[in-house]
PyMOL CGO cylinders between C-alpha atoms (Angstrom):
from pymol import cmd
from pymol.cgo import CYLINDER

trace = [
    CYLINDER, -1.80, 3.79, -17.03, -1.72, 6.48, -19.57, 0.3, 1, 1, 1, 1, 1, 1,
    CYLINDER, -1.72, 6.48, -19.57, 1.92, 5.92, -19.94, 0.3, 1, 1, 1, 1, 1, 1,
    CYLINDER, 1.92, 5.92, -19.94, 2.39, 2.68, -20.38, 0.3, 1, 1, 1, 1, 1, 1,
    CYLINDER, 2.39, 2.68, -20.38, -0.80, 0.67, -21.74, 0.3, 1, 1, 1, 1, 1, 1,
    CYLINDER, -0.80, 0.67, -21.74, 1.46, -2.43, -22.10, 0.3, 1, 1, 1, 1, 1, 1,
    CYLINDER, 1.46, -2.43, -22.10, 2.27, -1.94, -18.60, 0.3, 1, 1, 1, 1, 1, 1,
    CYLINDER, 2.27, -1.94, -18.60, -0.82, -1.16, -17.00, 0.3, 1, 1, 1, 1, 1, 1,
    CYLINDER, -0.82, -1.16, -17.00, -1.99, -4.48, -18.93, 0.3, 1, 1, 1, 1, 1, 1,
    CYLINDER, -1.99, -4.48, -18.93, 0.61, -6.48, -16.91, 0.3, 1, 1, 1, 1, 1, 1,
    CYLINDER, 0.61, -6.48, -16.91, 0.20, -5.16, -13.78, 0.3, 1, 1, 1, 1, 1, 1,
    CYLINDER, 0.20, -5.16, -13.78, -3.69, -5.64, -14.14, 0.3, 1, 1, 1, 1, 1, 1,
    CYLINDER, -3.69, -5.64, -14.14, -3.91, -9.15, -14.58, 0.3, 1, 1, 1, 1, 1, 1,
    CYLINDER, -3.91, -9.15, -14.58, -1.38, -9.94, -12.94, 0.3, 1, 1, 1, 1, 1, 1,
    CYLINDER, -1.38, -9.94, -12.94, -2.55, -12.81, -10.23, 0.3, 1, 1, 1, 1, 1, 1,
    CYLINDER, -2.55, -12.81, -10.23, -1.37, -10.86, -7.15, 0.3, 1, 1, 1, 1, 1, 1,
    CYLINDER, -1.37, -10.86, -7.15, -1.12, -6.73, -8.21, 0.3, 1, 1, 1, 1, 1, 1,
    CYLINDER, -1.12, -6.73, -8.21, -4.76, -7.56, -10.10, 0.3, 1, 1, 1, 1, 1, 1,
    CYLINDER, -4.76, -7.56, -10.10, -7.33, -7.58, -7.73, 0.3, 1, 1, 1, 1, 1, 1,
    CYLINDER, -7.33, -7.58, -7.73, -5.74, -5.04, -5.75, 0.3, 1, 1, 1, 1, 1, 1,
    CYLINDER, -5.74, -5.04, -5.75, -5.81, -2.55, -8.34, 0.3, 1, 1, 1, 1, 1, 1,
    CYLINDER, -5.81, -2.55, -8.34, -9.07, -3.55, -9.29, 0.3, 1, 1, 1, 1, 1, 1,
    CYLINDER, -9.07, -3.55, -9.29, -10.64, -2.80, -5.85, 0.3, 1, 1, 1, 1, 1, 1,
    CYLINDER, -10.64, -2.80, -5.85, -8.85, 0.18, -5.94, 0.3, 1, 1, 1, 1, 1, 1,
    CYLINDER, -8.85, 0.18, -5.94, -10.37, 1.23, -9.58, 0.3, 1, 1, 1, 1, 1, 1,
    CYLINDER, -10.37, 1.23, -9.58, -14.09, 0.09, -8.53, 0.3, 1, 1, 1, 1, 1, 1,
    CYLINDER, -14.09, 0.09, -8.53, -14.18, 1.11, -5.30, 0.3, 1, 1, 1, 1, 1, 1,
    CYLINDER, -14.18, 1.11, -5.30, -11.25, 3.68, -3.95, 0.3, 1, 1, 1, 1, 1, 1,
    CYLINDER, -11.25, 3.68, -3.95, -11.05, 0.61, -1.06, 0.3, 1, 1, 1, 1, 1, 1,
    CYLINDER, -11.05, 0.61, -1.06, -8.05, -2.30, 0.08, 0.3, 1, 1, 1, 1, 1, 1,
    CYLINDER, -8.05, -2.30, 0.08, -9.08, -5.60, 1.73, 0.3, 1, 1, 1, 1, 1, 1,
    CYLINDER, -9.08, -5.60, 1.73, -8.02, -5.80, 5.36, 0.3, 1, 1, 1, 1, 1, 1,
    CYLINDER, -8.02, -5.80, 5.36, -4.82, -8.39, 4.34, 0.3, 1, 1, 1, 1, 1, 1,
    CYLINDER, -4.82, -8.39, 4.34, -3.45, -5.90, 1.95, 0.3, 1, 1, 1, 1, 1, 1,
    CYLINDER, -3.45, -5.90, 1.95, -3.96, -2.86, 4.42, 0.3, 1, 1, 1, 1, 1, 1,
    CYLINDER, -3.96, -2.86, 4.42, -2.26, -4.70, 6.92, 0.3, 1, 1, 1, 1, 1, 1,
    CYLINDER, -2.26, -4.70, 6.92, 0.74, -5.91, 4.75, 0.3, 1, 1, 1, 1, 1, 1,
    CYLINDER, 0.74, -5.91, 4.75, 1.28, -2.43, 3.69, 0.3, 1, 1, 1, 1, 1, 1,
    CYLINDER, 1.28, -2.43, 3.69, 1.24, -1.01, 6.90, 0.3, 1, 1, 1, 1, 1, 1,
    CYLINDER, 1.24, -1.01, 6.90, 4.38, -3.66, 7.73, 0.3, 1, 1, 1, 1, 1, 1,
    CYLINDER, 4.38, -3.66, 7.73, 6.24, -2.90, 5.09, 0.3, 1, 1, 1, 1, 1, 1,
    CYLINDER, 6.24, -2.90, 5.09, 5.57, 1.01, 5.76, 0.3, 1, 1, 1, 1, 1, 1,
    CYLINDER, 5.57, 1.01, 5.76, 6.85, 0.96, 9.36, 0.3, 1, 1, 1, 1, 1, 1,
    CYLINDER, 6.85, 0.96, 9.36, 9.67, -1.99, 8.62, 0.3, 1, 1, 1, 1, 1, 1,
    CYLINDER, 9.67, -1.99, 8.62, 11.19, 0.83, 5.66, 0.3, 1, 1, 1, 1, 1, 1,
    CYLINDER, 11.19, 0.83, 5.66, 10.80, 3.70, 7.46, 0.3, 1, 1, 1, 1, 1, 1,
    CYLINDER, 10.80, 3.70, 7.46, 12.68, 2.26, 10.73, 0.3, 1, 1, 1, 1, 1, 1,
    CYLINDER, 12.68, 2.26, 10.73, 15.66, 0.81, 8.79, 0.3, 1, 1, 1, 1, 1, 1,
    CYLINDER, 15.66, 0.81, 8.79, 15.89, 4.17, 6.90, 0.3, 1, 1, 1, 1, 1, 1,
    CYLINDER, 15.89, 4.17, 6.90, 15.80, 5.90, 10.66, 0.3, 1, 1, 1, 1, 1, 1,
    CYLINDER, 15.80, 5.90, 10.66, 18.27, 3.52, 11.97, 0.3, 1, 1, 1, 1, 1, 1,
    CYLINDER, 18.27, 3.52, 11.97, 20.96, 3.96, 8.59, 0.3, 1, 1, 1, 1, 1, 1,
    CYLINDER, 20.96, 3.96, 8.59, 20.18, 7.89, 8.46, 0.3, 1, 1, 1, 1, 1, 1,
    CYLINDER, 20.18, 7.89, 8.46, 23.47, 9.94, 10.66, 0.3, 1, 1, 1, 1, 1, 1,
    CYLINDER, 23.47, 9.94, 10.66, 21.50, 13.15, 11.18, 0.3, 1, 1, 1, 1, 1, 1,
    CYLINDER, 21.50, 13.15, 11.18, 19.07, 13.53, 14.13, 0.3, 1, 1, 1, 1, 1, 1,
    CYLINDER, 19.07, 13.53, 14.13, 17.05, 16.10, 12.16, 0.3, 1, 1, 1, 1, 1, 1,
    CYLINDER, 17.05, 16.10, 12.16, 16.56, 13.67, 9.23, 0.3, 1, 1, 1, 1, 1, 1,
    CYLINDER, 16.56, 13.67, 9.23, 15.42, 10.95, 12.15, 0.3, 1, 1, 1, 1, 1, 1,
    CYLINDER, 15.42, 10.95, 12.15, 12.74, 13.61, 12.72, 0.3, 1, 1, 1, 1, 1, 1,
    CYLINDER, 12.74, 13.61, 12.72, 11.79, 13.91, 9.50, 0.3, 1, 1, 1, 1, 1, 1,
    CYLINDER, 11.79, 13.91, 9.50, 11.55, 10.17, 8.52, 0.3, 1, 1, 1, 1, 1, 1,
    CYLINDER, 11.55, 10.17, 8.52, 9.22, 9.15, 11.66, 0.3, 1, 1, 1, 1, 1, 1,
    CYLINDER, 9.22, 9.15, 11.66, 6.89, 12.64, 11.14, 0.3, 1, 1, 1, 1, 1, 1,
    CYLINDER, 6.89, 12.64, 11.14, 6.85, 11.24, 7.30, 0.3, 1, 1, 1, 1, 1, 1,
    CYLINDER, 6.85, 11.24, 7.30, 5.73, 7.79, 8.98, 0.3, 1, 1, 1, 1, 1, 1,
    CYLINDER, 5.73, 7.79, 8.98, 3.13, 8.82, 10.98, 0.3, 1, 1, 1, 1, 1, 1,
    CYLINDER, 3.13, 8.82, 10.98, 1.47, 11.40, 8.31, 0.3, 1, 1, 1, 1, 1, 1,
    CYLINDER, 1.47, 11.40, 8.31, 1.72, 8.37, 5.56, 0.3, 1, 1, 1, 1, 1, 1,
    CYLINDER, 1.72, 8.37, 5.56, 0.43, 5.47, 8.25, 0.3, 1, 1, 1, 1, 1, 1,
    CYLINDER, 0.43, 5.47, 8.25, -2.44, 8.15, 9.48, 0.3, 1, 1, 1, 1, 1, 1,
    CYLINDER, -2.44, 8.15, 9.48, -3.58, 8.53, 5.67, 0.3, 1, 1, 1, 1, 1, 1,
    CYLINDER, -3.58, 8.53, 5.67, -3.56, 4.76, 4.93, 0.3, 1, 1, 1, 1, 1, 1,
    CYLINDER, -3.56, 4.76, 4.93, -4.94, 3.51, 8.11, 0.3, 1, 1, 1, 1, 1, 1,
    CYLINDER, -4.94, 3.51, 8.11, -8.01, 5.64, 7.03, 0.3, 1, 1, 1, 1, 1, 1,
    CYLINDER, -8.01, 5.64, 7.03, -8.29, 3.91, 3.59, 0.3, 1, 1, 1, 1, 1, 1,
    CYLINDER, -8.29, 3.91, 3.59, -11.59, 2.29, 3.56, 0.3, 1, 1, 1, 1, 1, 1,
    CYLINDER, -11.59, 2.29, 3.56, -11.74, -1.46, 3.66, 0.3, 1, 1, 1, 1, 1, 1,
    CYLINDER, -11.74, -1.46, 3.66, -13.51, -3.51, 0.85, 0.3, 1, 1, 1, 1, 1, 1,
    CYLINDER, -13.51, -3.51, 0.85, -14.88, -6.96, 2.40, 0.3, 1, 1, 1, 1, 1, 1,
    CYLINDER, -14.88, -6.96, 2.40, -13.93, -9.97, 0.81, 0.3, 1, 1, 1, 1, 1, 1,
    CYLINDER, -13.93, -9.97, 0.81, -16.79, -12.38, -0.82, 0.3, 1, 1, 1, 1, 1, 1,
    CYLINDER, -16.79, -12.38, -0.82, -16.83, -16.05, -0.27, 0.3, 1, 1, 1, 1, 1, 1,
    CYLINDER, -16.83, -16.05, -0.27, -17.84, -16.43, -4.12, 0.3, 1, 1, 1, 1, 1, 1,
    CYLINDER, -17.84, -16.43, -4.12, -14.91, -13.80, -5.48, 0.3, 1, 1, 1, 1, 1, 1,
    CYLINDER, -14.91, -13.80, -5.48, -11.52, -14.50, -5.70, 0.3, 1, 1, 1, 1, 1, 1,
    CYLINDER, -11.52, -14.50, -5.70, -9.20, -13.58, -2.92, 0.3, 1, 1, 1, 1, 1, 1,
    CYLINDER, -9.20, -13.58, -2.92, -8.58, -10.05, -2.79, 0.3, 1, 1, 1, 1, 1, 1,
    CYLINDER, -8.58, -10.05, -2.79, -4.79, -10.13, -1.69, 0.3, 1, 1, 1, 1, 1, 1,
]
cmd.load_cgo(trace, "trace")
């Protein structure tokens, strides 16, 4: 944000990366959809990176990274969605 105020323009009204980072601004929260989506994409990265990665100890590594980064976002609170706001994706 501080880095890029042309930037941080564009990614906040942007139609889909907008309200996201405006829950996230206002109230430290992600809707349900976006936790979920992000959870997906968390555990569909980390397993191709497990499967391509040769070394058993890096394997380790990769699924104890999954687990501490899926624990921490599971835990992110959940902002509710209003029938009278716009979608919160």
């Amino acid at each position: 944000m501080r880095s890029s105020p042309r930037f941080h323009r564009w990614l906040s009204e942007h139609p889909t990366f907008g309200p996201i980072i405006s829950n996230w601004h206002q109230h430290r929260a992600v809707s349900q959809k976006v936790k979920l989506r992000g959870a997906i994409v968390m555990v569909a990265s980390f397993s191709f990176s497990i499967y391509i990665v040769p070394h058993d100890w890096l394997k380790i590594m990769l699924a104890v990274m999954l687990v501490v980064l899926l624990s921490w976002f599971i835990r992110l609170p959940v902002i509710e969605q209003l029938a009278d706001q716009e979608e919160n994706h």
